[in-house]
N, C-alpha and C positions, 0 to 999 in steps of 0.2 A: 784626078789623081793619076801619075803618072806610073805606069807597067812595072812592074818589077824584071831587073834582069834576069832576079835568079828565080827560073822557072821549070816548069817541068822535071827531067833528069838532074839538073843541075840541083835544081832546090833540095830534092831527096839527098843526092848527094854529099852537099853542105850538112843538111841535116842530122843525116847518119854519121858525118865525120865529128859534129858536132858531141850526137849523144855517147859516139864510145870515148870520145876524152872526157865526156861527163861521167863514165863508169869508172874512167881510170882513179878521175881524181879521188871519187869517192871511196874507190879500195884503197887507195895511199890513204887518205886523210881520214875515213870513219872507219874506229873498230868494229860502229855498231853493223858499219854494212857488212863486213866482211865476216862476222859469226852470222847475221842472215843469210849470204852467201851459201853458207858451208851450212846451214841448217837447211835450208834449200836444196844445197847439190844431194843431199844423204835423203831426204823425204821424197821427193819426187821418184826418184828409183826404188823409195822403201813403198810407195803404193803401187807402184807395180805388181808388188808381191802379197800385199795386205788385202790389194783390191778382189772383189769376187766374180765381178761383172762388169763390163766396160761401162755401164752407168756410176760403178760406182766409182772406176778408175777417174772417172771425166770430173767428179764430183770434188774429189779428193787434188787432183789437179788443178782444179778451177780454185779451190780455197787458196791452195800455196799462190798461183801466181793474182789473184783477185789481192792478196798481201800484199803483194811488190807491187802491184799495182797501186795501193791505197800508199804505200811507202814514196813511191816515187813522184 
C-alpha cells in the first residue's frame, strides 16, 4: 500500500478544515443542531454556577459534551 501524502501537519490540517465546514453546514441546514447549540452555550455556563464542587462541575460537563458527542 502506498504512503499517503497527506500526513502529519497536513492531515490535521485537511481534517480540521474539513470538520468546521462540517459545523457550518450543519448550522445552516439542521434546526435541530442549532437549538442544541444554544441549549449547550446557556447549560455549560449554567453549571458553572449550579456546580458545588469541581467533581461535580466535571460531571455536569462531561454529560453536555458526552451528548455532542453521541450526536455527532
Amino acid at each position: 500500500m502506498k504512503p499517503s501524502e497527506n500526513s502529519g501537519i497536513r492531515r490535521f490540517y485537511y481534517a480540521t478544515k474539513y470538520s468546521i465546514q462540517g459545523f457550518r453546514a450543519a448550522y445552516k441546514e439542521e434546526q435541530a443542531f442549532r437549538y442544541e447549540l444554544a441549549a449547550m452555550l446557556l447549560l455549560v455556563p449554567a453549571a458553572v454556577w449550579i456546580a458545588q464542587s469541581g467533581v461535580q462541575l466535571a460531571l455536569l460537563w462531561g454529560v453536555v459534551f458526552w451528548y455532542w458527542h453521541l450526536k455527532l
